[in-house]
C-alpha positions as CSV (number, residue, x, y, z in Angstrom):
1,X,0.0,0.0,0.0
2,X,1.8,3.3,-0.9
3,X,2.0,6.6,1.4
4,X,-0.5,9.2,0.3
5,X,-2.8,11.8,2.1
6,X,-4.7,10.9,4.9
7,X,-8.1,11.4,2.6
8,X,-6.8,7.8,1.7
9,X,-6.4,6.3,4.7
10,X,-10.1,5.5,5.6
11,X,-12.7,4.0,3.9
12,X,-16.5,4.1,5.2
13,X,-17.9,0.5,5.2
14,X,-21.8,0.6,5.0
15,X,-23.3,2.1,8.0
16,X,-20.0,2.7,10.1
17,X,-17.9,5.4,11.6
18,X,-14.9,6.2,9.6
19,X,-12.4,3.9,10.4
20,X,-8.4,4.6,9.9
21,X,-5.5,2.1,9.2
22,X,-2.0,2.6,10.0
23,X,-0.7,2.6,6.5
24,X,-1.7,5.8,5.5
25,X,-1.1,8.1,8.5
26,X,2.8,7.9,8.7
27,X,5.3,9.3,6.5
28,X,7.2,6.0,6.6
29,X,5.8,2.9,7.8
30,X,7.5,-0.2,9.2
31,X,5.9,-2.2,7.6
32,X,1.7,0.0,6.7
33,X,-0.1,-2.6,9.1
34,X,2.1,-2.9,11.5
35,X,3.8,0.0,13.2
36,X,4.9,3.9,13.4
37,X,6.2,5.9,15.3
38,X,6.2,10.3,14.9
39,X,6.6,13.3,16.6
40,X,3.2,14.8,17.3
41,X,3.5,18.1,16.0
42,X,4.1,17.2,12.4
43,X,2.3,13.9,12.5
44,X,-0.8,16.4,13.1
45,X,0.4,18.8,10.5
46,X,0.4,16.5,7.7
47,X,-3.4,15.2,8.7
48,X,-6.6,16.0,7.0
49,X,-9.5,17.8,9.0
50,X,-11.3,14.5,8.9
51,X,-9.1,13.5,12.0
52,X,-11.0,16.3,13.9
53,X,-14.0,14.4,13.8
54,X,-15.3,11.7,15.2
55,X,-13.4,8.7,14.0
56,X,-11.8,5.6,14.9
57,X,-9.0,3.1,14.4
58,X,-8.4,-0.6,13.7
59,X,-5.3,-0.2,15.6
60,X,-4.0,0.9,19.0
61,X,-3.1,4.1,19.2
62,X,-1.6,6.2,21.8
63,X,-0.5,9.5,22.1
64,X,2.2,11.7,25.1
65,X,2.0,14.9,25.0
66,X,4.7,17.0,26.1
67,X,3.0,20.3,25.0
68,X,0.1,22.1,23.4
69,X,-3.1,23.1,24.8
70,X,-6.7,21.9,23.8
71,X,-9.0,19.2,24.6
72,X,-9.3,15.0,23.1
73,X,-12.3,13.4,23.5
74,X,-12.4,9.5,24.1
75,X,-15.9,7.6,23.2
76,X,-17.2,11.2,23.8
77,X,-15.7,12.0,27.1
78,X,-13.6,14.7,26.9
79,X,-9.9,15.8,28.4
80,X,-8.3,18.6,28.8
81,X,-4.7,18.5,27.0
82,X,-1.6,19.1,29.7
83,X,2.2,18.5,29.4
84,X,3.0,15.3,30.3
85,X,-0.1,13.3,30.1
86,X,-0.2,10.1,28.1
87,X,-3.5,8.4,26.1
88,X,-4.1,4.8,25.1
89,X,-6.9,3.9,22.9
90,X,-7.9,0.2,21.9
91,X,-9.5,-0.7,18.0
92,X,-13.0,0.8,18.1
93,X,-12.9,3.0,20.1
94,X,-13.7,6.8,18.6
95,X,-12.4,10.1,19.4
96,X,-11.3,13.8,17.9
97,X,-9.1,16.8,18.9
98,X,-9.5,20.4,19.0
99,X,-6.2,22.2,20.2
100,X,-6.2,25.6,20.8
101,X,-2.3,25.6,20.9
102,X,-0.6,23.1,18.4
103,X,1.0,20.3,20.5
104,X,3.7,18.4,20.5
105,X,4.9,14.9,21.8
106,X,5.0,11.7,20.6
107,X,2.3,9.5,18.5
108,X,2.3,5.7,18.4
109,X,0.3,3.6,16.0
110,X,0.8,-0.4,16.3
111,X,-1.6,-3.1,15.2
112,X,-2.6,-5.8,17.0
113,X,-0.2,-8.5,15.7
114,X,2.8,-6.5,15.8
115,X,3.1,-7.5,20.0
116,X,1.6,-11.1,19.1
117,X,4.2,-12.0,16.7
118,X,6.4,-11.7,19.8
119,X,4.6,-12.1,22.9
120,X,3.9,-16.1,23.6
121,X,0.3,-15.0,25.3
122,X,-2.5,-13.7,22.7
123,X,-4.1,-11.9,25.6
124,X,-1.0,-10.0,27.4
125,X,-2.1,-6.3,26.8
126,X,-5.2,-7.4,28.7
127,X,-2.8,-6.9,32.0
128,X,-2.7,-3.3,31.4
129,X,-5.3,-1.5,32.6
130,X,-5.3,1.7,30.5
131,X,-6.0,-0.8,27.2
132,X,-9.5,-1.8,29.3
133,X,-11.2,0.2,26.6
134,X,-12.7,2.5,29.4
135,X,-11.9,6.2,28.2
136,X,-11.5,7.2,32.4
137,X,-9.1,4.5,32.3
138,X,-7.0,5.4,28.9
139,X,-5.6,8.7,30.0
140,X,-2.8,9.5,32.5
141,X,-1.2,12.6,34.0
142,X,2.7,11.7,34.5
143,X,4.0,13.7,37.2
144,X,8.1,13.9,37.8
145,X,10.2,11.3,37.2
146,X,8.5,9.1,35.7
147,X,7.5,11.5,32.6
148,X,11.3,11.8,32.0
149,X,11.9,8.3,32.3
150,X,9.5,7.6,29.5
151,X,9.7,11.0,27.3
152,X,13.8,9.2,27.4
153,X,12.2,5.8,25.9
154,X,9.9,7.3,23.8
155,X,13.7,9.0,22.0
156,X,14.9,6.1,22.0
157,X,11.9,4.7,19.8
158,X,11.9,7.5,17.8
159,X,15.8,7.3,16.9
160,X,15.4,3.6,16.2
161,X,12.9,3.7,14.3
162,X,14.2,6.5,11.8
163,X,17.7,4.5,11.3
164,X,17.3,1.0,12.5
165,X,13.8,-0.1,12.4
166,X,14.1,-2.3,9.5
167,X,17.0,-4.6,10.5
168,X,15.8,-5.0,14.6
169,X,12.0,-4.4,15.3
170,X,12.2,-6.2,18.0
171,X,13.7,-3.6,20.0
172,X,11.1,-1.1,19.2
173,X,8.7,-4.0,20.6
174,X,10.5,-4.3,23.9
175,X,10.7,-0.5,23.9
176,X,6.7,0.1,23.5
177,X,6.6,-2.7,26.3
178,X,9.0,-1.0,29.1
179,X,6.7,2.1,28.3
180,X,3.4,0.2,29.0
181,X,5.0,-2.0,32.0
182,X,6.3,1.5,33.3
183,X,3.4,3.1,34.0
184,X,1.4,0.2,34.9
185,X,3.6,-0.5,37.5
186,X,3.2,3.1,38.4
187,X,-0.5,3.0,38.9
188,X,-0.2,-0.1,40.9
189,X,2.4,1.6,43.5
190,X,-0.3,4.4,44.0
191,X,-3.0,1.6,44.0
192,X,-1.1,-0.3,46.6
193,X,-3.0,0.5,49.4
194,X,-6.5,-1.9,48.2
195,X,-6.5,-5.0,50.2
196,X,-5.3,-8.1,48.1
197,X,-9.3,-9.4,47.7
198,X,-9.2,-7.0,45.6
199,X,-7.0,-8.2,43.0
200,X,-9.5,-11.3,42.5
201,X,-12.8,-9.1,42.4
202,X,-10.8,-6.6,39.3
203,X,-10.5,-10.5,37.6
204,X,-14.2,-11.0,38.0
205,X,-15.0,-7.6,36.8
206,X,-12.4,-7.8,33.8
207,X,-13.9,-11.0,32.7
208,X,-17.5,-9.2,32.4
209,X,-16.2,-6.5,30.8
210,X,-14.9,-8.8,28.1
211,X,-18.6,-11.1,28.2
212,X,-20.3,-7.3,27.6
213,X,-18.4,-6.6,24.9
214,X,-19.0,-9.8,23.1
215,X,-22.4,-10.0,23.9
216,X,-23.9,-6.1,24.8
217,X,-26.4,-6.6,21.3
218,X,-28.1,-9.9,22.2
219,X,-27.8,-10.4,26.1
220,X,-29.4,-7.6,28.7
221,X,-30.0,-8.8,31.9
222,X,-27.2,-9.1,34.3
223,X,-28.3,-12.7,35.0
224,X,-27.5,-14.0,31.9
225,X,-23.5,-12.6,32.6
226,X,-24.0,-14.2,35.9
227,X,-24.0,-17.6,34.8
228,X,-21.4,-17.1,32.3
229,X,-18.8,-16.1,35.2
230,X,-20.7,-19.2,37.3
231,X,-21.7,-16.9,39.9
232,X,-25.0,-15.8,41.6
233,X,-26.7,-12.8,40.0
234,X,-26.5,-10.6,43.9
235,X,-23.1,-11.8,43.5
236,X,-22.2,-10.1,40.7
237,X,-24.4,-6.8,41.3
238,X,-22.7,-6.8,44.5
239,X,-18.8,-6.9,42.8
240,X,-20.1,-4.1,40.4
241,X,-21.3,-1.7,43.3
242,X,-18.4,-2.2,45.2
243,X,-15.9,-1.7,42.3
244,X,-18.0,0.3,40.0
245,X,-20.3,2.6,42.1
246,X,-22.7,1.1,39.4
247,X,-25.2,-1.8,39.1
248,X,-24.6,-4.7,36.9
249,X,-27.4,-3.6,34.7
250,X,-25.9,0.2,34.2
251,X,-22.5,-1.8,33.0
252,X,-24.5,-3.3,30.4
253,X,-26.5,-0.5,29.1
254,X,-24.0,1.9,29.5
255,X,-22.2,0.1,26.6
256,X,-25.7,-0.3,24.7
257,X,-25.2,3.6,25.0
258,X,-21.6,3.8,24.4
259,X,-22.3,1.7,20.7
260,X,-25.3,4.2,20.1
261,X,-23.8,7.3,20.7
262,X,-20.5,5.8,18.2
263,X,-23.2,5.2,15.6
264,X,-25.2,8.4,16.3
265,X,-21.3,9.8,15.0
266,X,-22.2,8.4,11.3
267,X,-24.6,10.5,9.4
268,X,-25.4,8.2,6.9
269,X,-26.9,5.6,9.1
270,X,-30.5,6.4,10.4
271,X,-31.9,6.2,14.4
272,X,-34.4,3.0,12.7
273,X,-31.0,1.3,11.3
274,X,-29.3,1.4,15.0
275,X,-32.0,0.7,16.3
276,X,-32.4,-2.5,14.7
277,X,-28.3,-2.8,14.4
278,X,-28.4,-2.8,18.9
279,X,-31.5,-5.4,18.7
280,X,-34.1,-3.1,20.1
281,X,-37.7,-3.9,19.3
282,X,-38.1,-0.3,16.8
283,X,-37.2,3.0,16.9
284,X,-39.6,4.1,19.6
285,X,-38.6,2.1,21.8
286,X,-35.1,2.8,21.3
287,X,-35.9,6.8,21.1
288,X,-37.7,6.2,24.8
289,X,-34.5,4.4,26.1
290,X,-32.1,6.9,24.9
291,X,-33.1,10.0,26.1
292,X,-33.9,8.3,29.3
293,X,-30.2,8.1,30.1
294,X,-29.0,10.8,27.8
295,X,-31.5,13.5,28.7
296,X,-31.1,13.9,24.9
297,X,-33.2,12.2,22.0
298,X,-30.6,10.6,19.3
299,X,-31.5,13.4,16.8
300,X,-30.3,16.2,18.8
301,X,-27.1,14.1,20.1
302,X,-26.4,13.8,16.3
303,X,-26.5,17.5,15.4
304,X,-24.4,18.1,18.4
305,X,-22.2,15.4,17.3
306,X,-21.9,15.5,13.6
């Protein structure tokens, strides 16, 4: 696949948000599905306004900003920008930028394989818990040292990559892995403090947030996620209030919203087609439901969307 403008780089299947590939949003690509590496600042430059909308990826993507002003917004939650703070986004998910002062930093693209080609387990970014495909849990504020230590790795990348990449991409593998082990392990220190039960109930509530995301179309009711983790139904509403603040049933239709909102993004797909894409008995119904929890009916989040 040659290098051209990002107007290239996405294609809109039937009835979905534009969707970007790796290939055609670097100036010189690994290998176009695989990996890149750029400074921020002209990364951005050389991008169509199309990245300021709502969009997403089929690859992981994370950003570190070590200047600029403006906001990101993550499956519509928004964050301020700030010098030293980090972002992680899995495939799906969709977000946009508006800066107010152009940033800089650096900007990682990396598909899924790249890390399996290396890494024995398929599931190993699952340890992380800034790739949980939560937006509150994809963006982090590095305070002093440990921005330095990985604005120093994040050089290091960026050197190898320019000069070396072809002949050792396994270092820039083990590079993009000290970063990630880094700051988890940095999270954990300052997380320290839970008692170790805790550990086991996070398990639980990973595993369900992995069942909902498989499942969030055709299965509603929190008993039916119950018995796929073999445990009792109080059980599990009890893990989610504890850990959550939330009810089992608000984890599952807060994704039901999260899907509707991300389809709401696309213009060219009408309320009756989601509807009937997130299995709700018709439009009404799914109108009702919506601006029940958004306050908003899915009309009016489009134009504020689109």
């Amino acid at each position: 696949m040659g290098v051209g403008l990002v107007q290239a780089a996405f294609f809109m299947a039937k009835e979905k948000i534009p969707v970007y590939n790796i290939g055609n949003l670097t100036a010189r690509p690994l290998d176009p599905g695989d990996f890149m590496i750029e400074q921020f600042g002209p990364y951005l430059g050389r991008q169509s306004p199309h990245l300021h909308n709502a969009h997403r990826h089929v690859f992981y993507h994370l950003v570190c900003f070590t200047g600029g002003a403006g906001s990101h917004s993550i499956d519509f939650t928004k964050f301020l920008v700030e010098p030293g703070q980090i972002y992680f986004m899995t495939p799906g998910q969709v977000h946009s930028w508006s800066f107010d002062v152009h940033p800089d930093g650096y900007v990682v693209n990396f598909s899924e394989r790249f890390l399996q080609s290396f890494l024995l387990s398929p599931n190993y970014l699952d340890r992380f818990s800034f790739f949980s495909g939560n937006a509150a849990d994809s963006v982090i504020q590095m305070e002093s040292p440990l921005r330095e230590k990985v604005y120093a790795i994040f050089d290091s990348m960026l050197e190898h990559y320019r000069n070396h990449a072809e002949r050792d991409p396994d270092l820039l593998r083990t590079q993009l892995l000290q970063i990630f082990l880094t700051i988890q392990a940095n999270i954990e220190t300052a997380q320290s403090h839970h008692p170790p039960a805790v550990s086991q109930k996070q398990q639980v509530l990973q595993n369900l947030k992995k069942l909902v995301e498989q499942h969030y179309k055709t299965l509603r009711r929190p008993s039916e996620y119950a018995e796929l983790l073999f445990i009792t139904p109080n059980h599990l509403n009890a893990l989610c209030q504890e850990l959550l603040g939330r009810s089992a049933g608000e984890v599952i239709r807060d994704r039901v919203l999260l899907e509707a909102k991300r389809l709401l993004t696309n213009a060219d797909m009408t309320a009756t087609q989601i509807a009937y894409e997130l299995n709700f008995q018709d439009n009404s119904y799914f109108n009702r439901f919506f601006k029940k929890y958004e306050g908003v009916t899915p009309d009016e989040f489009r134009r504020a969307h689109v």
